[in-house]
N, C-alpha and C positions, 0 to 999 in steps of 0.2 A: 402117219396121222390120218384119221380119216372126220370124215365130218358125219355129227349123231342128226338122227332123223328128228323132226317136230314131232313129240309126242301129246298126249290128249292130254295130260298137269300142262304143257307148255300152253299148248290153246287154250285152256283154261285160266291159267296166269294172266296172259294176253289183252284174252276178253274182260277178265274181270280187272286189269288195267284204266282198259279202254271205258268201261262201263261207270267204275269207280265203284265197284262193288264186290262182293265175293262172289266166282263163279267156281262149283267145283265142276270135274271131271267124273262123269260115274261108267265105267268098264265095262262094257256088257262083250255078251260072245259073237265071234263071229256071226252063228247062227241066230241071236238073238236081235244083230243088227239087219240080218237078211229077211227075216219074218217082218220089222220094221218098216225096210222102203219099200216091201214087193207091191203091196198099194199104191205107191205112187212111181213109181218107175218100171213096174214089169219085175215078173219074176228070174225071166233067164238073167236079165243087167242086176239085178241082185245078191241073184247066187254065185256070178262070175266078180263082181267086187266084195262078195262076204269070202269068197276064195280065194279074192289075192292078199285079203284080212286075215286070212286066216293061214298064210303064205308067210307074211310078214311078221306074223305073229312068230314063228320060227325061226327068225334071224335075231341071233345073239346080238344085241349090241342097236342092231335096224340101224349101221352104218353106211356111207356112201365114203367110197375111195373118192379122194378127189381125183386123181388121172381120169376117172371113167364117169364122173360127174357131170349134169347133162348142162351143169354151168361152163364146166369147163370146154366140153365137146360143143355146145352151142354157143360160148361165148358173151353168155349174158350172167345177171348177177341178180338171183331171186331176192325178190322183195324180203323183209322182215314180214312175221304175221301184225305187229302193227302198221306197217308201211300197207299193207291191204286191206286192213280195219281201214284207216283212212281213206284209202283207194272207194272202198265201197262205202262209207259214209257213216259208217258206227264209231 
């Protein structure tokens, strides 16, 4: 068994929950999100998170084993994305 990653329909789900309205998801590219925050975050932290984007984007499935789970190995149990929608006040 392993457990699937949060993907961008899920956060979108989520939020448009939370919000009580339709939120979609729209897919852009790695590179298209890297061109996006270099403005506000510096280009090198850009291009080094549009390449782990673009890393992940290569894994079948974007599964976590739970043995090697950073819940498991650290021992805590990550929030829901609304459990953090609350947390931060949306």
């Amino acid at each position: 068994m392993r457990v699937p990653a949060i993907t961008g329909p899920d956060l979108a789900e989520a939020f448009g929950a939370r919000l009580g309205r339709d939120v979609v998801f729209d897919q852009i590219t790695a590179e298209e999100f890297r061109t996006s925050v270099a403005p506000l975050i510096g280009e090198s932290a850009a291009a080094d998170i549009a390449g782990a984007y673009q890393a992940m984007s290569a894994m079948a499935g974007r599964s976590i084993a739970p043995g090697t789970s950073a819940q498991k190995l650290l021992g805590i149990t990550p929030r829901t994305t609304s459990q953090w929608l609350d947390d931060i006040g949306l």
